[in-house]
ZAMARDO-446534 format. One record per atom (N, C-alpha, C, O): x, y, z; residue number from 1; atom name. Coordinates in pm, 1 decimal. Layout:
N
u/v/w/i/at
X/Y/Z/NUM/CA
...
REM end
This chain:
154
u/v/w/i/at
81.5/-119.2/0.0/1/N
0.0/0.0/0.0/1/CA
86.1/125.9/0.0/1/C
56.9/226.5/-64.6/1/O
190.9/113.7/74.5/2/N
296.4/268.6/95.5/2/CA
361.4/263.2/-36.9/2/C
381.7/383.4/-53.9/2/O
405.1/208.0/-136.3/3/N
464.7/174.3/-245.2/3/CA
341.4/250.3/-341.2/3/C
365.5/352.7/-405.2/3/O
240.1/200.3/-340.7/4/N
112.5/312.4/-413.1/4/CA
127.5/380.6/-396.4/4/C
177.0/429.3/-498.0/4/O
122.6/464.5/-307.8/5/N
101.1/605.5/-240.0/5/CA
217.3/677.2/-328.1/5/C
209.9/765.1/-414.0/5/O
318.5/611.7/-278.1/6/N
442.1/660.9/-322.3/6/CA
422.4/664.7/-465.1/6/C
489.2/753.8/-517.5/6/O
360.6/604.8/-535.7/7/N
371.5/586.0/-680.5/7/CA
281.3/685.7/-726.5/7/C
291.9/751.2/-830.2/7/O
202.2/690.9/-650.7/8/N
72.4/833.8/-704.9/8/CA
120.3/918.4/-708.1/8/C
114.5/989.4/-808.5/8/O
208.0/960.2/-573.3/9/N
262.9/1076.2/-567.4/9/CA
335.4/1139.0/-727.3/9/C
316.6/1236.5/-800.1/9/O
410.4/1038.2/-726.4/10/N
532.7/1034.7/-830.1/10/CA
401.2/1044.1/-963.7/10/C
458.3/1120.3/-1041.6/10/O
333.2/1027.7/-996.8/11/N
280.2/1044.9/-1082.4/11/CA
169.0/1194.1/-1134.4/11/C
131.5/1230.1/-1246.0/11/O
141.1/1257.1/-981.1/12/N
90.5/1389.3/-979.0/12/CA
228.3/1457.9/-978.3/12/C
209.1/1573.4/-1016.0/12/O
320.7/1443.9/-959.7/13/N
437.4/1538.6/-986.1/13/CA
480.9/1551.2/-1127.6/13/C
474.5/1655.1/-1193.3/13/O
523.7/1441.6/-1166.9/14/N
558.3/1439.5/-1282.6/14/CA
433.3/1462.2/-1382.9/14/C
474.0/1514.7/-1486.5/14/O
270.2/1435.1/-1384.4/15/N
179.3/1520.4/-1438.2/15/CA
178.6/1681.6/-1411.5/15/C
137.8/1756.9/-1499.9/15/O
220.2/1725.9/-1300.1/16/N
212.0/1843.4/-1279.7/16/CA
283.7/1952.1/-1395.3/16/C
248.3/2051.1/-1459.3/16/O
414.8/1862.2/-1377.8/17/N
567.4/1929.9/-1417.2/17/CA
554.5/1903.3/-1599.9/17/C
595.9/1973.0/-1692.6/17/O
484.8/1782.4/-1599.4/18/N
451.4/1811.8/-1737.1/18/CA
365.8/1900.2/-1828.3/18/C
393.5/1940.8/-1941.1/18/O
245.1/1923.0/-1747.8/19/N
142.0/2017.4/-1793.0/19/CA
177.2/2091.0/-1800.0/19/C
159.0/2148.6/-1907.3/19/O
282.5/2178.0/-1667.0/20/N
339.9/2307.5/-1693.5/20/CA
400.8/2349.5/-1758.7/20/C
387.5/2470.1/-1779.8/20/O
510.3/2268.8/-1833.3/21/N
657.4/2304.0/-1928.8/21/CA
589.2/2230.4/-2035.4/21/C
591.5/2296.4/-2139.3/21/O
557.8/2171.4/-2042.1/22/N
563.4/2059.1/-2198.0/22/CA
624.9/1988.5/-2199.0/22/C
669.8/1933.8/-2098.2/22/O
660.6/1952.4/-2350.9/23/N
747.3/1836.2/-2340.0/23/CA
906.5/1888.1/-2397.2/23/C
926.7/1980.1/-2476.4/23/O
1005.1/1804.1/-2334.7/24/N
1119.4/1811.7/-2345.4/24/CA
1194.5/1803.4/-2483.0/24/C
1226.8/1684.7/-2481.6/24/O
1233.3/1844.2/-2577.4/25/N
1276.3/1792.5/-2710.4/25/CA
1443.5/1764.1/-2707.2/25/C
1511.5/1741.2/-2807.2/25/O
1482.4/1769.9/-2596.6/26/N
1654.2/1732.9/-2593.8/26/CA
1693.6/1589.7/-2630.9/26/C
1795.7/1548.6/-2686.0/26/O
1614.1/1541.6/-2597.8/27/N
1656.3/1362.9/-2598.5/27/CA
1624.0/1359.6/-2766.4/27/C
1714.4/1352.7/-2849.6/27/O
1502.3/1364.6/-2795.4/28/N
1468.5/1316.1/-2921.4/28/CA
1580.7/1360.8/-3023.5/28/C
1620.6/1275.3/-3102.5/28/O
1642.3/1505.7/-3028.9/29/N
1741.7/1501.4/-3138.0/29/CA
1904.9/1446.0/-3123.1/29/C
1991.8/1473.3/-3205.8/29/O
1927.7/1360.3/-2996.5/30/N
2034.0/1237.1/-3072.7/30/CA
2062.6/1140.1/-3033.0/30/C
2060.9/1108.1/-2914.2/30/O
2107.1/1047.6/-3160.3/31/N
2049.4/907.8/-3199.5/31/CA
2094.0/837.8/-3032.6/31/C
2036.5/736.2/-2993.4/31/O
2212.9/914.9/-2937.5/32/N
2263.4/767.9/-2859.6/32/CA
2141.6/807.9/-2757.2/32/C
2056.4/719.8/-2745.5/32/O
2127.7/888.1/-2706.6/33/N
2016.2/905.4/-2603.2/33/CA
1882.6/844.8/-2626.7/33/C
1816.2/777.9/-2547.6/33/O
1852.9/880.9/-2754.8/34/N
1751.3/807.9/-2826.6/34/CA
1748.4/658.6/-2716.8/34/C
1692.6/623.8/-2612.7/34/O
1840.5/606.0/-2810.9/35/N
1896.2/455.4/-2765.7/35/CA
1850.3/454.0/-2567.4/35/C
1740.1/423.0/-2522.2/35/O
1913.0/476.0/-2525.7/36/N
1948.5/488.8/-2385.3/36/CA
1760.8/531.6/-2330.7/36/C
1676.6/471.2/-2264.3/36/O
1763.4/628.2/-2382.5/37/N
1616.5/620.5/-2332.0/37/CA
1515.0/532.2/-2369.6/37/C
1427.2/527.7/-2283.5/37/O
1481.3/416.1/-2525.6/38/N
1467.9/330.0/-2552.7/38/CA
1406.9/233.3/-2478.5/38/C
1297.8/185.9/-2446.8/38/O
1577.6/221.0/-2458.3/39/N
1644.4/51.3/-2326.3/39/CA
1530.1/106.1/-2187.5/39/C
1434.3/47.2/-2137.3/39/O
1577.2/211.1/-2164.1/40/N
1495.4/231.5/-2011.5/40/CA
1331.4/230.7/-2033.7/40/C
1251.8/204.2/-1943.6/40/O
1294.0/265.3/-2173.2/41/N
1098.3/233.9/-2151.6/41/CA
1105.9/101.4/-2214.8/41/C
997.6/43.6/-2206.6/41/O
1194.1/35.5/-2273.2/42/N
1153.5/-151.8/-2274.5/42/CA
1182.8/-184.4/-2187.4/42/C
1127.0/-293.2/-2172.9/42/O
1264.8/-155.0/-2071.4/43/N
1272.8/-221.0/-1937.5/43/CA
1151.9/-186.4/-1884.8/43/C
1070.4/-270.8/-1847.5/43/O
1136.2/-83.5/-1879.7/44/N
961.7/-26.0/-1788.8/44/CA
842.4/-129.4/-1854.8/44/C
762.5/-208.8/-1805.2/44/O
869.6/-91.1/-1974.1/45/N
748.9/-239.5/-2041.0/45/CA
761.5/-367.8/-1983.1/45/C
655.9/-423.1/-1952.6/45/O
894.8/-442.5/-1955.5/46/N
903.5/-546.0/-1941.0/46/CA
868.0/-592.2/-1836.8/46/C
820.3/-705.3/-1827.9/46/O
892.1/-478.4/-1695.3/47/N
851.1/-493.0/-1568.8/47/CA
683.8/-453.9/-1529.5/47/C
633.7/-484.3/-1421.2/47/O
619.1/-390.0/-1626.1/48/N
501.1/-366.2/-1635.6/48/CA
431.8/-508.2/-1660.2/48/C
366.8/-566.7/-1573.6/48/O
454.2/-555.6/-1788.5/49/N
434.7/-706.4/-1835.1/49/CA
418.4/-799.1/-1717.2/49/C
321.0/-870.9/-1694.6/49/O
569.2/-782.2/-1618.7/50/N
562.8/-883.0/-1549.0/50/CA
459.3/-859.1/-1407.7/50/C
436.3/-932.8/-1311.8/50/O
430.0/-777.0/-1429.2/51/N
300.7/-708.5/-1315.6/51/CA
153.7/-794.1/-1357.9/51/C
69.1/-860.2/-1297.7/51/O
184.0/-741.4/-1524.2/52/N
73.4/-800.2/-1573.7/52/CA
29.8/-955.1/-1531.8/52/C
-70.8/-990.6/-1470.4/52/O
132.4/-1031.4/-1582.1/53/N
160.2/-1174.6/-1553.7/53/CA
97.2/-1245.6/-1415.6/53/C
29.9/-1346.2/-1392.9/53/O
147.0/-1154.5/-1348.2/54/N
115.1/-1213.3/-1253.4/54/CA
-21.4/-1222.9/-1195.1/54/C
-88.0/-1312.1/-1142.5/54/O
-44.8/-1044.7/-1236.4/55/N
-206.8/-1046.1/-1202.7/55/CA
-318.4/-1134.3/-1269.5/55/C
-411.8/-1181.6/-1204.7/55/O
-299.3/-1154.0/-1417.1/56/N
-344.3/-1244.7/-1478.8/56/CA
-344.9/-1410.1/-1437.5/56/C
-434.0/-1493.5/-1453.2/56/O
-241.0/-1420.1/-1392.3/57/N
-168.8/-1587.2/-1405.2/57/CA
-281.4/-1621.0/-1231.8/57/C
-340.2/-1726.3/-1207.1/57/O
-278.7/-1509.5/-1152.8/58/N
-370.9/-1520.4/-1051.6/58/CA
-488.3/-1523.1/-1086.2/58/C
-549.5/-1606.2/-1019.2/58/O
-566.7/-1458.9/-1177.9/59/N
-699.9/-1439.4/-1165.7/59/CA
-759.0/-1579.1/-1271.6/59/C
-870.3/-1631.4/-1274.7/59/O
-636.5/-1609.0/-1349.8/60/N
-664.9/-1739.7/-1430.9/60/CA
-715.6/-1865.6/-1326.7/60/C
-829.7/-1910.6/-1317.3/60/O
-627.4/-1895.9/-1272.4/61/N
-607.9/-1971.5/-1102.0/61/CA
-745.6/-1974.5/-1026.2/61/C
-785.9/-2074.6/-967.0/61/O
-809.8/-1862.6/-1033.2/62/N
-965.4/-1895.4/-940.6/62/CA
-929.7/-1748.2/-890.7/62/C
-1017.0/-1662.2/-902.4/62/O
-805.2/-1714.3/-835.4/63/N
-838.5/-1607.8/-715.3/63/CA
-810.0/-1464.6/-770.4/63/C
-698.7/-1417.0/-792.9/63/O
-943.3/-1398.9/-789.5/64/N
-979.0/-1308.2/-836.1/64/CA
-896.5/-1152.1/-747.6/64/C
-904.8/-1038.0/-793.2/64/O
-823.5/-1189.3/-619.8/65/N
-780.3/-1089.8/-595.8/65/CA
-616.4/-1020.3/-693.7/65/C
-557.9/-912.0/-693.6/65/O
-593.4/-1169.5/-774.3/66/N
-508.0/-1095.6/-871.5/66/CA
-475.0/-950.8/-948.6/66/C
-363.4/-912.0/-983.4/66/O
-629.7/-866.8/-969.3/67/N
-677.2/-753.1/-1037.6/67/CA
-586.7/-647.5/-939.1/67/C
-584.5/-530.5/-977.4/67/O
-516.0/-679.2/-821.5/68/N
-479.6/-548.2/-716.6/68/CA
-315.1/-573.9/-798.5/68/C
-228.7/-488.4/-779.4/68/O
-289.9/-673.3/-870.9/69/N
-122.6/-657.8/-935.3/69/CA
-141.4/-582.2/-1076.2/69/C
-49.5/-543.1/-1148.1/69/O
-288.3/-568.9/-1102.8/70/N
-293.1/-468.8/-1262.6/70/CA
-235.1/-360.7/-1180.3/70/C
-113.2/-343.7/-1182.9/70/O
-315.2/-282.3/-1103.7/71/N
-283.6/-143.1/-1066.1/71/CA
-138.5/-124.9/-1055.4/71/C
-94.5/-14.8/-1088.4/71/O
-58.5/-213.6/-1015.4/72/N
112.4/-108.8/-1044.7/72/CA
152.9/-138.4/-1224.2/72/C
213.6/-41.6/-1270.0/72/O
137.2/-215.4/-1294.3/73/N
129.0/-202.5/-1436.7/73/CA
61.5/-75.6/-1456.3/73/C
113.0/16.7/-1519.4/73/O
-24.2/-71.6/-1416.5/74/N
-116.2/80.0/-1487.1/74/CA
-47.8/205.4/-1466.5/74/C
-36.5/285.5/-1559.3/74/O
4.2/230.8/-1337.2/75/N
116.8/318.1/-1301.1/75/CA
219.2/323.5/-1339.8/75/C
289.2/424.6/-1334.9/75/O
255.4/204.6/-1392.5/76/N
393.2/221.1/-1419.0/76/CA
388.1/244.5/-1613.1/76/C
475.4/282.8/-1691.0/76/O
291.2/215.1/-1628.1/77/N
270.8/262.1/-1777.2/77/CA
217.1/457.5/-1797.5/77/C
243.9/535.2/-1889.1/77/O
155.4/474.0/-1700.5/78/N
151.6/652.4/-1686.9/78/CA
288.8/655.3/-1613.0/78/C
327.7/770.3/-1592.9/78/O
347.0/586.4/-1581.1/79/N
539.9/726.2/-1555.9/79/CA
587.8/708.7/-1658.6/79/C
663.6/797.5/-1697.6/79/O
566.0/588.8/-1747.3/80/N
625.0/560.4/-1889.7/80/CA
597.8/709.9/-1955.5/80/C
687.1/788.3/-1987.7/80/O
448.5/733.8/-1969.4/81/N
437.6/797.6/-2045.8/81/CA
430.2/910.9/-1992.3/81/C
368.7/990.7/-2063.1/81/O
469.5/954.7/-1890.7/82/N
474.7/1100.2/-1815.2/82/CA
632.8/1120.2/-1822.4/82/C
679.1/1230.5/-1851.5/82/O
736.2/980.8/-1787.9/83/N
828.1/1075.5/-1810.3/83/CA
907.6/1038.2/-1954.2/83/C
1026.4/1016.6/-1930.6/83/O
880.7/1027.7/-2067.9/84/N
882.6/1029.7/-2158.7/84/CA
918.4/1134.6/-2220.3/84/C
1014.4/1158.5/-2293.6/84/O
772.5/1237.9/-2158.6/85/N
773.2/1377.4/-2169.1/85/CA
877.4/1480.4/-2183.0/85/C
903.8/1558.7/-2274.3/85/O
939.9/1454.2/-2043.8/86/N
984.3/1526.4/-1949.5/86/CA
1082.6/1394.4/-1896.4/86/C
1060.8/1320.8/-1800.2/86/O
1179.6/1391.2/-1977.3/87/N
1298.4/1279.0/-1911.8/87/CA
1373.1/1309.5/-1804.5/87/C
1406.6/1219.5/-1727.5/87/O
1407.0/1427.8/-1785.1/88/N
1498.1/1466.1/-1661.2/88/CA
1453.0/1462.1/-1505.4/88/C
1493.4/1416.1/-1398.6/88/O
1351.9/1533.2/-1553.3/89/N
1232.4/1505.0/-1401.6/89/CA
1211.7/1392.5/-1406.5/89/C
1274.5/1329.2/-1321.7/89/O
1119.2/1307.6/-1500.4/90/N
1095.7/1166.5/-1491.9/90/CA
1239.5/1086.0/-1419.5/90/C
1235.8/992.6/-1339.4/90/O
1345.2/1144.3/-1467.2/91/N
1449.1/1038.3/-1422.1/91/CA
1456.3/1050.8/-1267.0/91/C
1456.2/951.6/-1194.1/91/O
1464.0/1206.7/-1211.3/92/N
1457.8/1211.8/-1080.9/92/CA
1365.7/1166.7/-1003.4/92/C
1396.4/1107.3/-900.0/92/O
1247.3/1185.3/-1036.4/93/N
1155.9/1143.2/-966.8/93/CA
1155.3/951.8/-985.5/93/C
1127.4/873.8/-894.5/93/O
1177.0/930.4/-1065.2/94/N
1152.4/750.4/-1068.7/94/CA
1301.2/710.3/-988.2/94/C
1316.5/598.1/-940.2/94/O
1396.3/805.0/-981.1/95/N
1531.0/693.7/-898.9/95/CA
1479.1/749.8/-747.3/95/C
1479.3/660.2/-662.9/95/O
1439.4/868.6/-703.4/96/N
1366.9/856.4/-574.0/96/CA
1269.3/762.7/-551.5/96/C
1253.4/727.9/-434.5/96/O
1205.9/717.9/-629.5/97/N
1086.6/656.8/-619.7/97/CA
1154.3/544.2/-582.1/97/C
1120.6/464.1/-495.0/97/O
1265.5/541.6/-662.0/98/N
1306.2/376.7/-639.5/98/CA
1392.5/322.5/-483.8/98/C
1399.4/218.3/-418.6/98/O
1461.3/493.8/-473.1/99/N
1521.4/471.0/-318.2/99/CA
1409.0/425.2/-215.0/99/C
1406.3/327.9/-139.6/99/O
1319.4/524.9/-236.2/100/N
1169.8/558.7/-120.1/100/CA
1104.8/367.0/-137.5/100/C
1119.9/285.9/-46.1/100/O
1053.0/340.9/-239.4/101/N
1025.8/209.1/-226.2/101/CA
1153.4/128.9/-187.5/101/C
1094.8/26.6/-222.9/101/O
1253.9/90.1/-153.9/102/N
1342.5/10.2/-151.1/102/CA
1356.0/4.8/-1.3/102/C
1363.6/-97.8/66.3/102/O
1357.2/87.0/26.9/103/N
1379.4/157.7/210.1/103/CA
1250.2/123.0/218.2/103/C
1230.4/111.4/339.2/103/O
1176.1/105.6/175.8/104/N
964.5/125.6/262.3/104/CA
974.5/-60.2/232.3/104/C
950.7/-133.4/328.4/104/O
996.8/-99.6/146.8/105/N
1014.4/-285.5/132.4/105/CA
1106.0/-292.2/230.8/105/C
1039.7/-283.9/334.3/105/O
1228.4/-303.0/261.0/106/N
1334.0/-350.8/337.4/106/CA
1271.3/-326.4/501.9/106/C
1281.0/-400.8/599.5/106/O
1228.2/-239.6/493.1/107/N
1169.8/-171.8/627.3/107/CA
1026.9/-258.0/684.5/107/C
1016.2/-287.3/803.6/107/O
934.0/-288.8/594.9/108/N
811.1/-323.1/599.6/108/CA
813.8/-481.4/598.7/108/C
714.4/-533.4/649.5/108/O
925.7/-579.8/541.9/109/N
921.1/-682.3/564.8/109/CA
999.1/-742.9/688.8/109/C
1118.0/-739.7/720.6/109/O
854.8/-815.2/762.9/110/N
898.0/-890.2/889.2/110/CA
963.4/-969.0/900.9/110/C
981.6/-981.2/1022.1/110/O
1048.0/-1078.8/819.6/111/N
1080.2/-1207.5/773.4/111/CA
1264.7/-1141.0/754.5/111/C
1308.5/-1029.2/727.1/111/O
1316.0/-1242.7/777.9/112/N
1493.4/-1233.2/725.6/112/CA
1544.1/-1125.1/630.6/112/C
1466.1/-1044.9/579.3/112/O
1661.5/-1123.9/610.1/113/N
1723.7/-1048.1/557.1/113/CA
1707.3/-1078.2/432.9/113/C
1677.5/-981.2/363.3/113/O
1716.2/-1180.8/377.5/114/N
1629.4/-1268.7/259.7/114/CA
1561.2/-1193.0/156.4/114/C
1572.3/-1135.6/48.1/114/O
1454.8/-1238.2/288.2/115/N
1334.0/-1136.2/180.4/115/CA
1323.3/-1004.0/186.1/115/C
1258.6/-941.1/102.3/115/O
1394.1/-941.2/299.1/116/N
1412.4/-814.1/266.1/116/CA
1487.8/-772.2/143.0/116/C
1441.0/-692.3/62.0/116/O
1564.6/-808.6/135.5/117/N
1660.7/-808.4/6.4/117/CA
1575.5/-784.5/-110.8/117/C
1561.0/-690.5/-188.9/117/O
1517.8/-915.5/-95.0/118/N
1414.6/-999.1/-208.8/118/CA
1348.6/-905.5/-231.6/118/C
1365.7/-833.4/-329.9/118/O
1246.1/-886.5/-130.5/119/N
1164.0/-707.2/-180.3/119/CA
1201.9/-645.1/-243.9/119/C
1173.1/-646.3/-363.6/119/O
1303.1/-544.4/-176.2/120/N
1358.8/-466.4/-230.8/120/CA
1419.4/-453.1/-368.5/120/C
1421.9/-343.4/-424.4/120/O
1469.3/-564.2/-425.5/121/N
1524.0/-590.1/-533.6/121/CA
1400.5/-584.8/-648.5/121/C
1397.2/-537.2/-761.9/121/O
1326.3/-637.6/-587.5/122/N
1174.2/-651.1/-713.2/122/CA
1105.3/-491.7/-680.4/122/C
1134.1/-402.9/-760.6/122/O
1047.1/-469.8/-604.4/123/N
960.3/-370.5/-592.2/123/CA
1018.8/-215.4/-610.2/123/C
968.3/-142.4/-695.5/123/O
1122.9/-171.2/-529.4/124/N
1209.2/-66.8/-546.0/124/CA
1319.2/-65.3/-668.1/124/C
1300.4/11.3/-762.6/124/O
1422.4/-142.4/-664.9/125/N
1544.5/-103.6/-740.8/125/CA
1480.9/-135.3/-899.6/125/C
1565.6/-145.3/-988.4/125/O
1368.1/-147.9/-929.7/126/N
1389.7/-109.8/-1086.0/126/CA
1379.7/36.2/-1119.6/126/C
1457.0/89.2/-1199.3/126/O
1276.4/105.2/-1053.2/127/N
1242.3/187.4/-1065.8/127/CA
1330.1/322.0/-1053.8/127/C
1302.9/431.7/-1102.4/127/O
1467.4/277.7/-959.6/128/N
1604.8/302.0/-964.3/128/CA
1666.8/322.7/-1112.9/128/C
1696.5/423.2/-1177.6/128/O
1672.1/207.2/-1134.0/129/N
1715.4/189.4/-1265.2/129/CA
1663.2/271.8/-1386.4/129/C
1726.9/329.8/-1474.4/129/O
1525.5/260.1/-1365.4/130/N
1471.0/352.8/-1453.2/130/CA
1516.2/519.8/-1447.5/130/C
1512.6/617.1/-1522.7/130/O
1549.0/495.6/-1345.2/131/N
1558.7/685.5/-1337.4/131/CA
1703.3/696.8/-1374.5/131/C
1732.2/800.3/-1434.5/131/O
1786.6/623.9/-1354.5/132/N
1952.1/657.8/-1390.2/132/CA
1942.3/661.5/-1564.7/132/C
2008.9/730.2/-1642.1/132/O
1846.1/572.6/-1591.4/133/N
1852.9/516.8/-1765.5/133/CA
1795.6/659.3/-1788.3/133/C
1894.3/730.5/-1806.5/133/O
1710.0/716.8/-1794.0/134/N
1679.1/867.0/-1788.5/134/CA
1729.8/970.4/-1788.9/134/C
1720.0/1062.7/-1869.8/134/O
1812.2/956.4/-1658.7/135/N
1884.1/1086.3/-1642.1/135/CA
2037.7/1042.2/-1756.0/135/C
2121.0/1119.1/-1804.1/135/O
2027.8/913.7/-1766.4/136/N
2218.4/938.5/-1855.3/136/CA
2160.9/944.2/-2024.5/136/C
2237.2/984.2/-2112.5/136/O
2024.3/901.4/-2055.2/137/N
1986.9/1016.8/-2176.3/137/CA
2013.3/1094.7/-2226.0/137/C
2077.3/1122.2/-2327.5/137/O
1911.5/1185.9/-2080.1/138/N
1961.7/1352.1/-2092.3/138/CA
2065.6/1421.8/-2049.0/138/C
2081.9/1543.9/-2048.4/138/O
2172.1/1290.7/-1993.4/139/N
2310.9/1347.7/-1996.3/139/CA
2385.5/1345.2/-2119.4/139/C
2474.3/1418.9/-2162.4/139/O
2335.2/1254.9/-2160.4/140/N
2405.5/1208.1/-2353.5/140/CA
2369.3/1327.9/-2428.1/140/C
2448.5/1399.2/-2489.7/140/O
2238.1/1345.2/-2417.2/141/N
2176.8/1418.8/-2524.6/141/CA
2227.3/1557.3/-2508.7/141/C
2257.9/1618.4/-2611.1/141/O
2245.2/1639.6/-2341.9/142/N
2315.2/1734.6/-2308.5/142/CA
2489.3/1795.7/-2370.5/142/C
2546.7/1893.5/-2418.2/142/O
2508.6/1664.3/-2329.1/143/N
2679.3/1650.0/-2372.3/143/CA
2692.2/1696.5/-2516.2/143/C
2749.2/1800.8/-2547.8/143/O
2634.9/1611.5/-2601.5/144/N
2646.6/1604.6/-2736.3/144/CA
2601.1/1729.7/-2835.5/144/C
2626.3/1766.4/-2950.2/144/O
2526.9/1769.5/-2734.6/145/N
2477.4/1915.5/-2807.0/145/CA
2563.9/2038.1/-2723.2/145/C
2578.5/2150.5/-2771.3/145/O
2619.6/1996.6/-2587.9/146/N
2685.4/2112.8/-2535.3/146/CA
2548.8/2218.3/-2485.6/146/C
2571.2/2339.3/-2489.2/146/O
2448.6/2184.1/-2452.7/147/N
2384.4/2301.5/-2422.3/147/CA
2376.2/2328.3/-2283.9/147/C
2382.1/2207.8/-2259.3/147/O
2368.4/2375.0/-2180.1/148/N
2360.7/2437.9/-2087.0/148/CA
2278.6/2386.2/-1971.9/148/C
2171.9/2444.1/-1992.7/148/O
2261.9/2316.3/-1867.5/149/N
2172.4/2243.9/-1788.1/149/CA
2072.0/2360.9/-1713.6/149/C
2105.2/2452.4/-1638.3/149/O
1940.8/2323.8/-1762.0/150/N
1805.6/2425.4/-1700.6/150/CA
1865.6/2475.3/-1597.6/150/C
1968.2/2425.0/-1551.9/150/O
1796.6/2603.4/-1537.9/151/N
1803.7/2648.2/-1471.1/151/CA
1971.6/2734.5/-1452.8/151/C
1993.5/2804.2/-1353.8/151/O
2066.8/2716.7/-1552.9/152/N
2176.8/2812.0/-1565.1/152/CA
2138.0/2917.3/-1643.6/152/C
2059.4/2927.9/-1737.7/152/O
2216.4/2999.9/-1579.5/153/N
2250.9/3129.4/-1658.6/153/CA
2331.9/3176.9/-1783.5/153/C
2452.4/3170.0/-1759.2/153/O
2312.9/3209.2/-1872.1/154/N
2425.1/3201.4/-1934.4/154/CA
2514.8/3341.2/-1972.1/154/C
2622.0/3331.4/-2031.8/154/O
REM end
């Protein structure tokens, strides 16, 4: 449930930040960031999928409470497409997301070090991942054009 929360959050921010600015056009003009940002929304797909899977593979089974594993697929397909937008924020906000869930799993499971681990590794650190794959995008895409990081002066 704190992993939702956390995920809503992250998703009215990054809607916010998108409505306000628009969308970002740094990434799209070159080819390696392209790439790099790519890899990081087929990983987001893939871990979405496997959300899917499961919720499905449950509700196939008889037990209809499977439908509560759609809802982080569904979320995680609006940060896809929120930070898409807006890659730089998206990146920040999804590697917090990924610290904040990783620490709220490790923390929240009663059982060994194990499965704390275990948590953490599934529920938090992709979402980690996602945000570094993001932010070294729009570090590529920055570099390569030489332009100036928001919020400088020039």
């Amino acid at each position: 449930m704190g992993v939702s929360i956390l995920t809503v959050v992250a998703i009215v921010v990054l809607a916010v930040i998108v409505f306000r600015r628009g969308a970002d056009k740094v990434v799209v003009s070159n080819k390696h960031a392209k790439w790099v940002l790519r890899s990081a929304l087929i990983l987001m797909g893939i871990y979405a999928i496997f959300w899917l899977i499961f919720g499905i593979g449950e509700m196939i089974s008889g037990d209809l409470s499977g439908v509560i594993h759609l809802i982080p697929a569904i979320m995680i397909v609006a940060l896809m497409l929120l930070a898409l937008r807006r890659p730089m924020e998206g990146g920040v906000v999804l590697a917090v997301l990924g610290v904040l869930a990783s620490v709220y799993y490790f923390a929240a499971i009663a059982r060994g070090w194990a499965f704390k681990v275990q948590a953490a590794l599934v529920g938090g650190v992709p979402y980690f991942v996602f945000g570094l794959l993001f932010l070294a995008a729009v570090a590529l895409a920055r570099r390569k054009q030489k332009l100036p990081v928001q919020g400088t002066v020039m």
